[in-house]
N, C-alpha and C positions, 0 to 999 in steps of 0.2 A: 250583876256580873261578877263573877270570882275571876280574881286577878291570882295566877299562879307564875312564880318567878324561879327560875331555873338557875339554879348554883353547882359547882365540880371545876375541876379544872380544865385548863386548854386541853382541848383532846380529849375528854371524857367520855361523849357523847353526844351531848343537851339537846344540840340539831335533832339529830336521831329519836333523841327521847319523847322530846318538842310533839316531831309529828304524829307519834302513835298515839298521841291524846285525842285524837283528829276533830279538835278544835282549830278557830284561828291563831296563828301564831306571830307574833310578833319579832322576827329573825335579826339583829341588831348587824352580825357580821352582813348578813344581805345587803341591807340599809348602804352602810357606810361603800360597796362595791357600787353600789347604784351611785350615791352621791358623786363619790372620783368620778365615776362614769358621765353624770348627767347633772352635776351643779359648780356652773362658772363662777359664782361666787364663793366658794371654798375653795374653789382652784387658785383663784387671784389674792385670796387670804394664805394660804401656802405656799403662793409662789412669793409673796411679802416677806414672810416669816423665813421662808428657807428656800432661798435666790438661788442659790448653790447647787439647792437639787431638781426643784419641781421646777421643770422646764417646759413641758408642754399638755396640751389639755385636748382632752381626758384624762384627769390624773395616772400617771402609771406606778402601780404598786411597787415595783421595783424601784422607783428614783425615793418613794419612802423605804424603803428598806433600806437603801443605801444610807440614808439623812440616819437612820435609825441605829445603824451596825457603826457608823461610824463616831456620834454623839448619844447618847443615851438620852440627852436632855430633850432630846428631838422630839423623840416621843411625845413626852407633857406636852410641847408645842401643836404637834397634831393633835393629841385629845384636845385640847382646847378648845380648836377649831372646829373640830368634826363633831364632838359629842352635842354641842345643843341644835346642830341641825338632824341630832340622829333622838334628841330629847322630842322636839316639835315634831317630826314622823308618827313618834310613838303616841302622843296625844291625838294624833289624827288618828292614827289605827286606832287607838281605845273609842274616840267618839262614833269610827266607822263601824267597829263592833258592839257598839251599845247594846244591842239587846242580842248580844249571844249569850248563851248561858256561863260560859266558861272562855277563857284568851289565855293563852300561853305566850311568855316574855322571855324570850332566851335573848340574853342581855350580857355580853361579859364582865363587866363593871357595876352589877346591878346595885351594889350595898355600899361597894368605893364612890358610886358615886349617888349615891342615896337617892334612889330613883322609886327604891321600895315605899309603900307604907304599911303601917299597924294591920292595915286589910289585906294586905298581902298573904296568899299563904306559899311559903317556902320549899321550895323539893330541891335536896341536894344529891349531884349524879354521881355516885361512889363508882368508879373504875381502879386495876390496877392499875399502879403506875408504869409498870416495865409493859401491861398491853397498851398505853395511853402513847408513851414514846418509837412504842413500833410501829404505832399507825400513824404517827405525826412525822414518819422517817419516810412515808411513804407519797405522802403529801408534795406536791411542786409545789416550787419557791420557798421548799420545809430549809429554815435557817434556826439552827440552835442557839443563837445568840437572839435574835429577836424573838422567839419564845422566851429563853430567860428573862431580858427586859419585861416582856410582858407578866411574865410570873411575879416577877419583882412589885408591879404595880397591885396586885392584888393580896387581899387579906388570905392569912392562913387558913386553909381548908380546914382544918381543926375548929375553928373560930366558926366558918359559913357552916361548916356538920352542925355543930351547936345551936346554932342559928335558924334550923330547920324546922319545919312541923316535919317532913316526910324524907324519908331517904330511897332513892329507888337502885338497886345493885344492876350494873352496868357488865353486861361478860358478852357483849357488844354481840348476843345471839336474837337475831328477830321475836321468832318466839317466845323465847325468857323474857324480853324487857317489853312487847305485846303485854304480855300475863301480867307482869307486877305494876305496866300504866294502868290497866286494865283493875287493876284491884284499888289500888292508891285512888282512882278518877271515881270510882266507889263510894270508897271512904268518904271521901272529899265529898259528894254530890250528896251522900244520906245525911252526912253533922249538918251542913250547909238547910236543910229539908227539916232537920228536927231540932233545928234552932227558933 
């Protein structure tokens, strides 16, 4: 199974990019929606941690927003909690896709929280940033301040470009970014075959 892990920044793409590999994809923002949604036990861990705000269950994104615009430290608080019940999903998705030939991991913390390994191969979503922000402006519940926060929590795009085998250019046009999955899943499938 080739493991392919998806880097760019908030707003880049990756979702988008993810499904025209039209492999399984492993969706990390999905995950964590469903979890608020459908796990009492990270409700009752959150509402521990942050009395203040999480008040009632099914988590509502909003009372973290709030926990989040108001304390930055909040944040850490929720990842804490949320990430290794969004860690053990993803193990289950990998064992539930064992014999797919290919998984796609769109992950926003893939590297911060070292979730990669060596077998990993890398694709980093290059967008502008002035289109990254227009379409993040359009988004409900779009708060500039909790994208900051989150920017904050991640390594320089400089760093994950580096870090890449593959770069796929993002001008958020179906077609165009069809054509260059379409070429990269190629790539990737013949090294993979003549190794």
């Amino acid at each position: 199974m080739i493991k392919i892990g998806l880097l760019g920044d908030i707003g880049s793409g990756k979702s988008f990019v993810a499904k025209r590999f039209c492999y399984p994809v492993f969706n990390a923002d999905k995950e964590v929606s469903n979890i608020y949604k459908t796990n009492k036990s990270c409700f009752l861990k959150l509402k521990k941690k942050l009395p203040k705000y999480v008040k009632s269950y099914p988590i509502k994104k909003k009372e973290l927003s709030k926990a989040i615009i108001e304390n930055k430290k909040n944040l850490k608080k929720i990842i804490n909690i949320v990430h290794p019940i969004v860690n053990k999903r993803m193990k289950n998705f990998l064992k539930k896709n064992i014999k797919s030939k290919m998984v796609i991991l769109d992950i926003p913390l893939l590297i911060e929280n070292k979730i990669n390994d060596k077998n990993f191969i890398l694709i980093f979503v290059d967008a502008k940033r002035q289109k990254i922000n227009k379409r993040l402006k359009k988004r409900t519940n779009y708060n500039n301040k909790i994208t900051d926060n989150f920017r904050k929590l991640q390594k320089p795009l400089t760093l994950k470009k580096n870090l890449s085998d593959y770069i796929i250019k993002n001008n958020f046009k179906f077609s165009t970014v069809k054509k260059n999955v379409k070429l990269i899943k190629y790539q990737i499938l013949n090294e993979r075959n003549s190794t």
